[in-house]
C-alpha positions in Angstrom: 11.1 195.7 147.2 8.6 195.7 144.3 11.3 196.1 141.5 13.4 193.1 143.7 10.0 191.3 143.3 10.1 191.9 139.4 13.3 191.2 139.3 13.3 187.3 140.6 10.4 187.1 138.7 12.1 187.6 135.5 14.9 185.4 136.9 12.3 183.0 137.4 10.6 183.1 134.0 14.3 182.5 132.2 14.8 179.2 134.8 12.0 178.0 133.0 12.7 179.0 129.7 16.2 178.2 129.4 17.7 174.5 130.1 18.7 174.5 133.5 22.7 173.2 133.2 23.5 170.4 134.9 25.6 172.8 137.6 22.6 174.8 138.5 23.9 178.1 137.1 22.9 180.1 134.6 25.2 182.5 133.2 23.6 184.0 130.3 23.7 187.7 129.5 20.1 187.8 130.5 21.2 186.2 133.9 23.7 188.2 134.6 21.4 191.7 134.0 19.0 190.1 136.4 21.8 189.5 138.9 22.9 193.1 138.5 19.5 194.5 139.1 18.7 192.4 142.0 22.2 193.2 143.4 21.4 197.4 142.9 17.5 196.9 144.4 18.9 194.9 147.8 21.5 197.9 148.3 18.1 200.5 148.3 16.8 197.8 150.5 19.7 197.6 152.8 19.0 201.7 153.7 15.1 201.1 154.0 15.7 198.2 156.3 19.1 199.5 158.5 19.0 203.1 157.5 22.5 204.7 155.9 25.1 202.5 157.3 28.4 202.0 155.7 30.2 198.7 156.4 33.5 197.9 157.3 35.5 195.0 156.3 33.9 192.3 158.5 30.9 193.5 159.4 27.7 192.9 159.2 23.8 193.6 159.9 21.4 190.7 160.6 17.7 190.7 161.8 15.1 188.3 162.9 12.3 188.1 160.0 10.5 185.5 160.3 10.8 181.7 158.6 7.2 182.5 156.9 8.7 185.5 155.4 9.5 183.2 152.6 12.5 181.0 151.1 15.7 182.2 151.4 17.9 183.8 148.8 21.4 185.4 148.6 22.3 188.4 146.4 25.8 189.4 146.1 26.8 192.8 144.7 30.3 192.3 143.6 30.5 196.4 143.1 29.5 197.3 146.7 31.2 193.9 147.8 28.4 193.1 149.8 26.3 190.2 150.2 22.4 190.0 151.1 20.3 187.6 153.0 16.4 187.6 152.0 13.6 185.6 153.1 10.7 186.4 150.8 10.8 190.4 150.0 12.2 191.0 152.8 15.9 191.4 153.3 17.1 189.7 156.7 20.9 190.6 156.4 23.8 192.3 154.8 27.4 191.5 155.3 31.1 192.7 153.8 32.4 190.4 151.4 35.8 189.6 149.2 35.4 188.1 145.7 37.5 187.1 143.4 40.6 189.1 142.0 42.5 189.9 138.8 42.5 186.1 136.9 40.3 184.5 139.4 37.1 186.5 138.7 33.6 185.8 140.6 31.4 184.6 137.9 28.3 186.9 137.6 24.4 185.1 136.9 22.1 182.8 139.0 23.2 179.9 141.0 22.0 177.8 143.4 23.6 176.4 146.6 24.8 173.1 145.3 27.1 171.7 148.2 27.0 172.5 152.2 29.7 171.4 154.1 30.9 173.0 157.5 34.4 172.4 157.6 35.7 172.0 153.8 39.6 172.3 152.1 40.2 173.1 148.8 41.4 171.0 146.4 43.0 173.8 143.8 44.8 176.0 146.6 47.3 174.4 149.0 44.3 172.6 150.8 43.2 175.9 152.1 40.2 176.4 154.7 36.8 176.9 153.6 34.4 177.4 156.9 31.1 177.1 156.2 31.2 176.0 152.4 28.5 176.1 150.2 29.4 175.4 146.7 27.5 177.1 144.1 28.8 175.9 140.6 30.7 172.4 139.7 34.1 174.3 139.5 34.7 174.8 143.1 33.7 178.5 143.4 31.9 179.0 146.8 30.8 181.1 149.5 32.9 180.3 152.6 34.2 182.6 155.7 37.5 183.5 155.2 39.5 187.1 155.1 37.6 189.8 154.5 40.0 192.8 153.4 37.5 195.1 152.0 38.6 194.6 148.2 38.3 191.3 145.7 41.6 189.4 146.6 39.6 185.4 146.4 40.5 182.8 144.0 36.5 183.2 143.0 35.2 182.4 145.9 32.8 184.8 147.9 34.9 185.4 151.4 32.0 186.5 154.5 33.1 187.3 157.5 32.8 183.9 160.3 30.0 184.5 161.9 28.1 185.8 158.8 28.9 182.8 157.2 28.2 180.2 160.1 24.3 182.1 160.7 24.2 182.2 157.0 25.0 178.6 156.5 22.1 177.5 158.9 19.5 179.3 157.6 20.3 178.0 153.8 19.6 174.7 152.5 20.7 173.0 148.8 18.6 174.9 146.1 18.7 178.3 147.6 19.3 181.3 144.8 22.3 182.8 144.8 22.3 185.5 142.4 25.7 187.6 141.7 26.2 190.9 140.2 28.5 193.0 138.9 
């Protein structure tokens, strides 16, 4: 959890020292290496904290840590596709995920959660269902429930499983850190 630690604080060092888009997201190579880190730390910290579990395609692993823990961040790992839940240093949950496919890539850096809604439709894909929406860059990419095959096959979008993403969405708020990794 100490390299995790190091790692937001680096992230946190180039929020400051790089103009913050208008979007929220930063998606400089810098970024993007700090994403990757953060995403290969929470997967050591996903055997410290549930022990050698492999997940399936829509499953997941949540425990109660408490609210003064700290603030809430996501880490995706788009390798493992698996997505993290932390409060503080201390990481609260784990889940399956499907990101994007083939020309519809998950964009990799720092974001923030931009945009809550719970019941949302896009507006690029046949007004398809988005559950539990929260928009991370001005573009439309999101994380949302939706199917959860076990392999990228999104338009961009991270896909959780349901109730990941509706316990997920309640304990976020606008401005948490989403950081994606390849």
């Amino acid at each position: 959890m100490k390299k995790l630690a190091l790692a937001l604080a680096v992230s946190g060092v180039l929020a400051l020292s790089v103009p913050a888009p208008a979007t929220a997201a930063i998606e400089t190579y810098e970024a993007k290496m700090t994403a990757a880190s953060a995403a290969a730390i929470a997967r050591e910290d996903m055997y410290e904290a549930f022990g050698p579990k492999e997940l399936r395609p829509g499953q997941f692993l949540w425990r109660d840590v408490p609210d003064s823990a700290g603030e809430e961040r996501v880490v995706i790992s788009l390798t493992d596709q698996l997505a993290y839940l932390y409060r503080g240093d201390t990481l609260a949950a784990v889940s399956t995920i499907s990101s994007g496919a083939g020309e519809t890539p998950t964009p990799t850096g720092i974001f923030e959660v931009l945009e809550k809604k719970t019941i949302h439709h896009s507006r690029k894909y046949d007004n398809a269902p988005m559950p539990h929406m929260q928009r991370i860059d001005r573009f439309g990419i999101a994380l949302h429930a939706g199917h959860n095959p076990g392999h990228p096959a999104s338009h961009g979008c991270v896909r959780l499983p349901k109730q990941f993403a509706a316990k997920l969405f309640s304990v976020t708020g606008l401005g948490t850190p989403v950081l994606i990794g390849a």
